[in-house]
C-alpha positions, 0 to 999 in steps of 0.5 A, spaced: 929 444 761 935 447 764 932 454 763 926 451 767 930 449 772 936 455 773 930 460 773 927 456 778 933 455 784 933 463 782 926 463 785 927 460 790 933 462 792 930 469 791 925 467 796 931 466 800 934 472 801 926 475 802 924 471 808 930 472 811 930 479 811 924 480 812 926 475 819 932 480 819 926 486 820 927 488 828 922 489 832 921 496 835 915 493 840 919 489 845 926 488 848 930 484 842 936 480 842 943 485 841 949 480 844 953 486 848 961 486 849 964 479 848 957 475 848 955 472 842 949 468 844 947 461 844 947 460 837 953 460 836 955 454 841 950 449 837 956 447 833 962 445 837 958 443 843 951 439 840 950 435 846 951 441 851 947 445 847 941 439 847 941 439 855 941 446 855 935 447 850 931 442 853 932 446 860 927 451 863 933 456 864 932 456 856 924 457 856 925 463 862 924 469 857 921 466 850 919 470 845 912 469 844 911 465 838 905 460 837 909 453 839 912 457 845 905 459 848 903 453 852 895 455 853 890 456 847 888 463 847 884 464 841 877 467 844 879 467 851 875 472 855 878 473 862 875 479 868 880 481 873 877 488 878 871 489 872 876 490 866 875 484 861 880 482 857 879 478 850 885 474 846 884 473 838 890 470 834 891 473 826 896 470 822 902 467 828 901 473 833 896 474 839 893 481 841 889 482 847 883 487 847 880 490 854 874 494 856 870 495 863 866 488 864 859 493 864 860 496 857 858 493 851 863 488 845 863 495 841 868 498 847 873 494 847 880 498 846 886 498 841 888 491 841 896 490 844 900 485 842 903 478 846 910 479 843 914 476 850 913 470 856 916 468 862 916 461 864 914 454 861 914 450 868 910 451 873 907 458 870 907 462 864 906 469 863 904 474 857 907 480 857 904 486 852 907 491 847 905 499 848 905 504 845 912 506 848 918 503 845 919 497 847 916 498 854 912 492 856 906 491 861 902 485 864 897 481 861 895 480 868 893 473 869 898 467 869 897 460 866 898 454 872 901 449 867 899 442 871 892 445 871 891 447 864 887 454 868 888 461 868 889 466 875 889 473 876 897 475 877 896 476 884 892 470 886 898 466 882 904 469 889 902 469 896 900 477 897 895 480 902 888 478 900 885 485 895 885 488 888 891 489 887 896 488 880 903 484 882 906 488 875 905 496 873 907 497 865 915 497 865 916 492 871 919 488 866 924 492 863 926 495 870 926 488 875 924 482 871 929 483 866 935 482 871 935 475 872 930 472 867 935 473 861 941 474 859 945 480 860 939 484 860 939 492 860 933 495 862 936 502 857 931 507 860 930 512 855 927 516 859 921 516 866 918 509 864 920 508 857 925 503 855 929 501 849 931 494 853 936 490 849 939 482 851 944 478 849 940 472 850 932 471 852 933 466 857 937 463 861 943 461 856 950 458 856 954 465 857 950 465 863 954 461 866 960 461 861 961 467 860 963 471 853 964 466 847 967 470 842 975 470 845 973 463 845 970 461 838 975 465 834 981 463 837 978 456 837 978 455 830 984 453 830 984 445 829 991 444 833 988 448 838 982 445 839 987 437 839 991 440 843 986 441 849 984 434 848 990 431 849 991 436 856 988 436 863 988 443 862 982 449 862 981 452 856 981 459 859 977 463 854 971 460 857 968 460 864 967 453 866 963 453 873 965 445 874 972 447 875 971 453 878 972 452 888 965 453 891 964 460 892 965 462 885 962 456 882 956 458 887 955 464 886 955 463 878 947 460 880 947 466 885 947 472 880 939 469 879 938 465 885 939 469 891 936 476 894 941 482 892 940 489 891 942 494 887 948 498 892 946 505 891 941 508 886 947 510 881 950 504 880 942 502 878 943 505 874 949 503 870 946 496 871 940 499 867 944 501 861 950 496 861 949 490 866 955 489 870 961 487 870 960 480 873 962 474 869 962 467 872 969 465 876 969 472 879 967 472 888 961 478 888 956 481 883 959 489 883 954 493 883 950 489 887 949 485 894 946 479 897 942 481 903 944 475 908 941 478 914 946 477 920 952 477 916 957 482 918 959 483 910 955 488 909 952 491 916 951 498 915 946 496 908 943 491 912 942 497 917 940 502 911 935 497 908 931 495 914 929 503 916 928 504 908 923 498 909 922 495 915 918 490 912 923 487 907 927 482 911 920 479 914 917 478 907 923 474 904 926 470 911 924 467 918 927 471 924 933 467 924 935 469 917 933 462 913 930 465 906 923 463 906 922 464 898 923 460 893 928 461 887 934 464 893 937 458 893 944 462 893 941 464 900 940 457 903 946 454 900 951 459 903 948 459 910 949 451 910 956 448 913 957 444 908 959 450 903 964 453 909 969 448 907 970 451 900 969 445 895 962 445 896 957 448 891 950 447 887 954 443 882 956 438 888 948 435 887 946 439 880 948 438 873 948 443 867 949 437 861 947 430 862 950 425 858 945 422 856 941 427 851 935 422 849 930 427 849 925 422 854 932 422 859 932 430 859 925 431 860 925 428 866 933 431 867 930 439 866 925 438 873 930 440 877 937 438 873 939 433 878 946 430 878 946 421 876 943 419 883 944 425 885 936 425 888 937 421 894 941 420 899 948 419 895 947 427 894 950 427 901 953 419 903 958 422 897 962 426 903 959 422 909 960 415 908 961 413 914 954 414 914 952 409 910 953 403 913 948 403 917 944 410 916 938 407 920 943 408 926 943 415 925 936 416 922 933 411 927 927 410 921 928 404 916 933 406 911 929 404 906 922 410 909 923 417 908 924 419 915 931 416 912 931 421 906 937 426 908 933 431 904 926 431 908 931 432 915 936 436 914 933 440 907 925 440 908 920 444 905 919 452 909 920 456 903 914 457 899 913 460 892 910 458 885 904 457 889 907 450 894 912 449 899 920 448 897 926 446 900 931 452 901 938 449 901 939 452 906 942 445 911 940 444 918 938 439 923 931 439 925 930 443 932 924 444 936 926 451 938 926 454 931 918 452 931 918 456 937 922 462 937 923 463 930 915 460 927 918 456 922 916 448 921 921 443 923 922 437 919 919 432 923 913 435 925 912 437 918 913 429 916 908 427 923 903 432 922 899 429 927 904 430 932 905 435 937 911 438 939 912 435 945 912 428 941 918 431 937 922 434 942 923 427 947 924 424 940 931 429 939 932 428 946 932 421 946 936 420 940 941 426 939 941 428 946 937 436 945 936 439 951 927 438 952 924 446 953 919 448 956 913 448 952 905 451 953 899 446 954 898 446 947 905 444 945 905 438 949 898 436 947 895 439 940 899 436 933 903 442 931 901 442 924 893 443 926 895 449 931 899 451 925 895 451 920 889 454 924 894 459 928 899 461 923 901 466 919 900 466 911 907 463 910 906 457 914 899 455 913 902 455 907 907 450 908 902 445 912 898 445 906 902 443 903 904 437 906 898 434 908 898 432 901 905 430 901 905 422 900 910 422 906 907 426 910 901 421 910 904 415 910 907 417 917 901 421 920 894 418 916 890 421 912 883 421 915 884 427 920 886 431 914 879 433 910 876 438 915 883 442 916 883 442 908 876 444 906 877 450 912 882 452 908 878 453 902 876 459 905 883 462 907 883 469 905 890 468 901 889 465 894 896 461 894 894 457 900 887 455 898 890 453 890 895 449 897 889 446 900 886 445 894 891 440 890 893 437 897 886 435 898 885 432 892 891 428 893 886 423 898 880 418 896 875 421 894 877 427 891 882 427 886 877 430 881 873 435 886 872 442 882 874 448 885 875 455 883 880 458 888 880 465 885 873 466 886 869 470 891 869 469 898 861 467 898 863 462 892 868 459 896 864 458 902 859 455 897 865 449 895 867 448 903 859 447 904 860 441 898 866 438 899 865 438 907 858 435 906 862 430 901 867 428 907 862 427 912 857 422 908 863 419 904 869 419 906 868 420 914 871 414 919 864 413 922 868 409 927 870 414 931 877 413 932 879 420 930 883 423 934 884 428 941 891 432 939 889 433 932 883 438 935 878 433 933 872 430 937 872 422 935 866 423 930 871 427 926 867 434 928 873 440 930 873 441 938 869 448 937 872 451 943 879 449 942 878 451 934 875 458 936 881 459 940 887 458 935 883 462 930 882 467 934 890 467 936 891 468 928 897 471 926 893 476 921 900 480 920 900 482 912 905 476 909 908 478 902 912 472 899 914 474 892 918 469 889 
């Protein structure tokens, strides 16, 4: 029995040593896992700090980039078939990994092509993304459709961003190694071998504690020992082996975020280059990027390259800002906050509201955390009252709605929804007060009519003066009369119909302005010649009575989607319509619910068809 039992803990350990060498294989197929210079990866941190590694491993930060094993795929992809611009696309899984096989949509099953492996993914929140191997080194490329999480669907990659309607692929082979890899790991390096071939190594996939933290390998080693570690307890003083972005001053801790969350350029091609192949020397607790700049337009920093980008590329501030320089695209909240008056006193920074680890590491408690990592009562007005409290003793003076409403909320006035990404309207960051002169001479919906959807802004700008002393421009007919949303959403550019349909699914936003008028404009929109506003109009219409279960394709056809508008308008109409006749003059409506067509035609023909890209 003891022979038995030795020979059997030999075999066992001896199956060991196999698997783990067989895990020790290194994949030459995809970027791997290679912690440069003093970096060490987040494994290394799960030891001595569980509860922060817990709230970290339970952020999305950490599901930014994954490898793609079976548990981290969220779609079940085994036989999926999907056809994008006549090129079909078909998924089989054998053993733990996922390939995908193509052929042009008319040939035969015999047609299809050498099977490519799913080997990386981006995103487990709102969206997720398969990147394939290639026959290039660990040189990736698209599988060109995303999974929308919340509706368990697929989309072509192009109707998952808000692009100009067209066949077009958001992503060519290598996108990942040269752009995504920037931001969506851990000190990436694209490792170009030669034009369009890479040898991309990270120190970590993901978003991981040395991204904020900076490199642990000084602070491991000299903390092993025990009476270092005691001492530090018993002192108020910061371990200076690490990087703690809660005890750095505002900017630095800010732009800790900002190395992500912010539009930035490389400062010249050279400099790419060198970040290609080394990253750069930023770490966190450092005042700027090194071998890249944060494009603010307006600002004097950096005027000449502000200069040079703009005849390079005439187009790229309108795609990414309103013409006041307020960011307009999701995830660039460094833009927005750096912009707001809050963050020029110096302590001010995006951990004044957020929070990194949470106490509470129950996983019920850090599911709800990870949605947007908000600090304790944090979520609310407490954000703000937290520096003006003399505020807080009477907030509806200040407000002028019950303190309790959402015309209360110091977000929804001072931090509305204008930016747009992930296919819905989000807050910029960027703090400001709501004026009727940015709706008018930027085009940028204010935060009262975005609330007030039914109203014009004539309505708002007596209001502001009534109530904070605005001076009252001149407006046209339309403005005084016609509820801005309505001519928003008829008349505007991609980006703000966008935003309003949005909106009018917003529960605030009904509640302040009804919801019976909002149909028509909602199905019109089924019909809009970009996809993320339709998937908009789409989910806001399913938010009222009536509809939460309509079904819809927003990435089919132009004739099948004139085919769903016919549906859901008749579903409208017969069912959901107030047959009382009450709807209203300044929402374009006649009072049986039908558009005003000459008013109507006229906004539509005024459209601003100028080609928007909004690639967050």
């Amino acid at each position: 029995m003891a022979v038995a039992s030795i020979a059997w803990g030999l075999l066992m350990i001896a199956g060991w040593l196999l698997n783990t060498e067989m895990d020790r294989t290194v994949p030459s197929n995809r970027p791997i896992k290679d912690p440069i210079d003093d970096y060490v990866s987040a494994d290394s941190c799960r030891s001595c700090h569980p509860g922060n590694h817990a709230s970290w491993h339970a952020s999305y930060h950490r599901t930014m980039t994954q490898v793609a094993t079976p548990e981290a795929i969220l779609a079940d992809m085994d036989g999926l078939e999907l056809t994008d611009q006549g090129v079909t696309y078909r998924v089989q899984k054998k053993g733990a990994k996922h390939f995908v096989s193509t052929k042009k949509q008319t040939e035969p099953d015999s047609a299809y092509t050498e099977a490519k492996e799913v080997v990386l993914l981006t995103g487990s929140h709102n969206l997720q993304i398969c990147w394939l191997a290639t026959t290039d080194g660990r040189t990736l490329e698209q599988f060109p459709f995303a999974y929308i999480v919340a509706e368990k669907m697929w989309a072509p990659m192009a109707q998952s961003f808000l692009v100009p309607p067209g066949p077009k692929q958001v992503y060519s082979k290598g996108d990942w190694n040269m752009a995504c890899i920037n931001c969506h790991v851990t000190q990436g390096r694209a490792g170009q071998v030669e034009n369009g071939i890479f040898d991309s190594k990270v120190s970590d996939f993901g978003i991981s504690c040395e991204s904020c933290h900076s490199g642990g390998k000084e602070h491991i080693e000299i903390n092993r020992n025990p009476l270092r570690r005691f001492g530090m307890h018993l002192t108020d003083g910061s371990d200076q082996t690490i990087a703690n972005p809660a005890k750095m001053k505002g900017p630095e801790a800010t732009l800790v975020c900002g190395q992500c969350h912010s539009i930035w350029l490389f400062n010249n091609p050279q400099e790419q280059k060198v970040f290609g192949q080394e990253n750069g020397k930023y770490r966190p607790g450092m005042s700027d990027l090194d071998l890249r700049w944060v494009v603010q337009p307006g600002s004097a920093k950096d005027a000449e390259k502000q200069i040079a980008l703009q005849k390079e590329d005439p187009d790229f501030i309108h795609n990414s800002y309103w013409a006041d320089g307020m960011v307009r695209v999701t995830g660039r909240e460094y833009n927005g906050t750096t912009r707001s008056p809050c963050f020029k006193g110096g302590d001010f920074s995006c951990l004044s509201c957020h929070e990194m680890h949470p106490k509470d590491t129950d996983p019920k408690n850090l599911k709800a955390w990870a949605v947007d990592q908000m600090g304790p009562e944090m979520n609310g007005n407490q954000a703000c009252l937290q520096c003006h409290k003399d505020l807080e003793k009477n907030l509806s003076a200040h407000t002028h709605h019950p303190a309790s409403s959402a015309g209360s909320s110091c977000y929804n006035c001072h931090m509305p929804h204008t930016s747009f990404g992930l296919m819905r309207a989000l807050r910029s960051h960027q703090i400001t007060s709501p004026t009727v002169v940015e709706s008018l001479e930027i085009g940028r919906p204010n935060a009262c009519n975005l609330c007030h959807l039914d109203q014009p802004l004539a309505w708002t700008a007596e209001k502001l003066h009534d109530w904070y002393g605005h001076d009252v421009p001149a407006l046209d007919v339309d403005d005084q009369e016609l509820s801005a949303a309505a001519k928003w959403i008829l008349k505007g550019d991609a980006g703000q119909r966008g935003l309003v349909a949005w909106a009018m699914g917003w529960a605030p936003a009904q509640q302040a302005s009804g919801y019976d008028w909002l149909y028509p404009f909602l199905i019109f929109e089924l019909n809009d010649p970009y996809a993320a506003v339709r998937f908009g109009a789409w989910q806001s219409l399913k938010s009222l009575p009536g509809f939460s279960t309509f079904k819809y394709d927003y990435t089919l056809d132009d004739a099948k989607q004139k085919e769903s508008l016919i549906q859901a308008y008749q579903m409208w109409w017969n069912n959901q319509r107030d047959i009382s006749g009450k709807y209203r003059w300044q929402t374009i409506l006649k009072p049986t619910g039908e558009f005003r067509q000459e008013t109507y035609d006229r906004l539509l023909n005024e459209r601003d068809n100028r080609e928007v890209y909004l690639i967050e």
